[in-house]
C-alpha positions in Angstrom: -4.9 11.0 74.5 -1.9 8.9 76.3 -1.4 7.9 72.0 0.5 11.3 71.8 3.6 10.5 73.6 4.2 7.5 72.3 3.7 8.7 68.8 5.8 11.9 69.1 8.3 9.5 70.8 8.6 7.6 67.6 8.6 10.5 65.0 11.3 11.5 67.0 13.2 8.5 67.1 12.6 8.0 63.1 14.0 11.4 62.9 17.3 10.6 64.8 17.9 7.1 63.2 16.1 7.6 59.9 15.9 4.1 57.8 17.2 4.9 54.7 15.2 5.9 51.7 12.0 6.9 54.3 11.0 10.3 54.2 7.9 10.8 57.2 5.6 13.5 56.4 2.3 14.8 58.9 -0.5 15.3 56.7 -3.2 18.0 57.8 -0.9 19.9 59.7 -0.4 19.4 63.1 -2.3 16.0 63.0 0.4 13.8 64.6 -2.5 10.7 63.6 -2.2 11.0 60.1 1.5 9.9 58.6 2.6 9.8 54.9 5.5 7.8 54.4 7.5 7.7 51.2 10.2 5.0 50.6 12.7 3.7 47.8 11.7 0.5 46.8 14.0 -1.9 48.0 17.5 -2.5 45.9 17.6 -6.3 44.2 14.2 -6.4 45.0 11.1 -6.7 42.2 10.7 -3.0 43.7 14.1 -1.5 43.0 13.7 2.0 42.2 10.1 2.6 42.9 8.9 5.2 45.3 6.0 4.2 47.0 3.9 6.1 49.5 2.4 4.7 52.2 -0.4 6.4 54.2 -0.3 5.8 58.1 -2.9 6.5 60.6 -3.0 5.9 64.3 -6.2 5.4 66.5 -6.6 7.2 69.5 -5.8 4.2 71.5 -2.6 3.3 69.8 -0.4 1.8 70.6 -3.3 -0.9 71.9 -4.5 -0.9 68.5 -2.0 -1.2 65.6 -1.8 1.8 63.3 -4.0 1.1 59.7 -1.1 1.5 56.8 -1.9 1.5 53.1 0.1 1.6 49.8 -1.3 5.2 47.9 1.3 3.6 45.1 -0.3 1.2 43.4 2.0 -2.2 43.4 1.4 -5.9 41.8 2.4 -8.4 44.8 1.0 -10.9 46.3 -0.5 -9.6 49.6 -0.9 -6.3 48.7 -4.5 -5.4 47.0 -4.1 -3.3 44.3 -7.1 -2.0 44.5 -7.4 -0.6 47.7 -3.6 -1.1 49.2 -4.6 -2.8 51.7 -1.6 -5.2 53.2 -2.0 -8.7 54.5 0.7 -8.7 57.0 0.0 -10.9 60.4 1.4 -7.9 62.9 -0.8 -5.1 61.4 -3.7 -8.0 63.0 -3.5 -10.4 65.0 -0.2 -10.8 66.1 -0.5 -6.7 66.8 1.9 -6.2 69.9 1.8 -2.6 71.5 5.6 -3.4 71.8 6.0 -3.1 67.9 7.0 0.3 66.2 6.0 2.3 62.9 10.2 1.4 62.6 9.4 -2.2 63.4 6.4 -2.3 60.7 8.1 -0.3 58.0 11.2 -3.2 58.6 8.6 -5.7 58.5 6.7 -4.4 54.9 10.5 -4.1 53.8 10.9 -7.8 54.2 7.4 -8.4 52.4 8.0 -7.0 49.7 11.6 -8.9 49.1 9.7 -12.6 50.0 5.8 -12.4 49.5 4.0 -15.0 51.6 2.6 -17.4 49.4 -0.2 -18.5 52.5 -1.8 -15.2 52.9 -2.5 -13.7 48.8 -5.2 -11.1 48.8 -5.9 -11.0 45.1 -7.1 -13.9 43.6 -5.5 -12.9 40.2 -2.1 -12.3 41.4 -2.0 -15.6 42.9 -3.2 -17.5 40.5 0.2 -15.6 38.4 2.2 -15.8 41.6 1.4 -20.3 41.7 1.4 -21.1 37.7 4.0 -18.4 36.4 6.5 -16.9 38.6 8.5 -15.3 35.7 5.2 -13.3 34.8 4.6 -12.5 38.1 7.9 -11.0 38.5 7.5 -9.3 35.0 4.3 -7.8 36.5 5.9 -6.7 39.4 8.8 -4.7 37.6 6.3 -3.0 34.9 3.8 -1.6 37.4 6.8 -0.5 39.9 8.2 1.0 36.5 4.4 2.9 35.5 2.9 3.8 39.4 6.2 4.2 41.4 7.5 7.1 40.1 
């Protein structure tokens, strides 16, 4: 299990530089796999003052394999699913690096959240809101951080 290190290694560096407004948490115990992260959605954002959870779990060969990270919060945006919280971000698959960081990913669903990408929607529903109606969309956005991100 060479994934250890390298995971302890970064819950400890998350827990000496903490990005502000993450809290880390180990779920089942001792289960260093097996993350829940809860974070303050991001100020002047769609998001602003949500808390959404994100649940976080490692393979045994990570960091060859990126980690698989899901929104428990239910959120309306663009390439996140709703449904299942999946998230369509390029690094968490094909562009996975074994150089990246939970700190690096966490940065990088930060930045998604302020400027969805329009070329990747997962929901054929939100897009079709996100290309004909932006003000709705954004609407959308506000109400359900407003009713799930509590």
């Amino acid at each position: 299990m060479s994934s250890v290190p390298r995971i302890k290694k970064e819950l400890q560096n998350f827990q000496d530089e903490p990005l502000t407004g993450f809290l880390i948490s180990i779920l089942d115990g001792n289960n260093i796999f097996h993350w829940k992260i809860c974070f303050s959605g991001p100020q002047g954002s769609l998001y602003e003052n949500g808390i959404f959870t994100l649940d976080v779990l490692f393979p045994e060969d990570y960091p060859l394999k990126s980690p698989k990270i899901v929104f428990l919060t239910s959120i309306y945006h663009l390439n996140i699913d709703y449904n299942t919280g999946q998230i369509c971000l390029e690094i968490l698959g094909q562009n996975w690096s074994p150089s990246l960081t939970i700190r690096k990913l966490l940065l990088s669903i930060l930045a998604l959240l302020y400027d969805p990408n329009p070329n990747s929607p997962l929901l054929d529903d939100v897009n079709t809101v996100f290309k004909k109606d932006k003000a709705l969309y954004q609407q959308k956005a506000k109400e359900w951080t407003k009713m799930y991100a509590k």
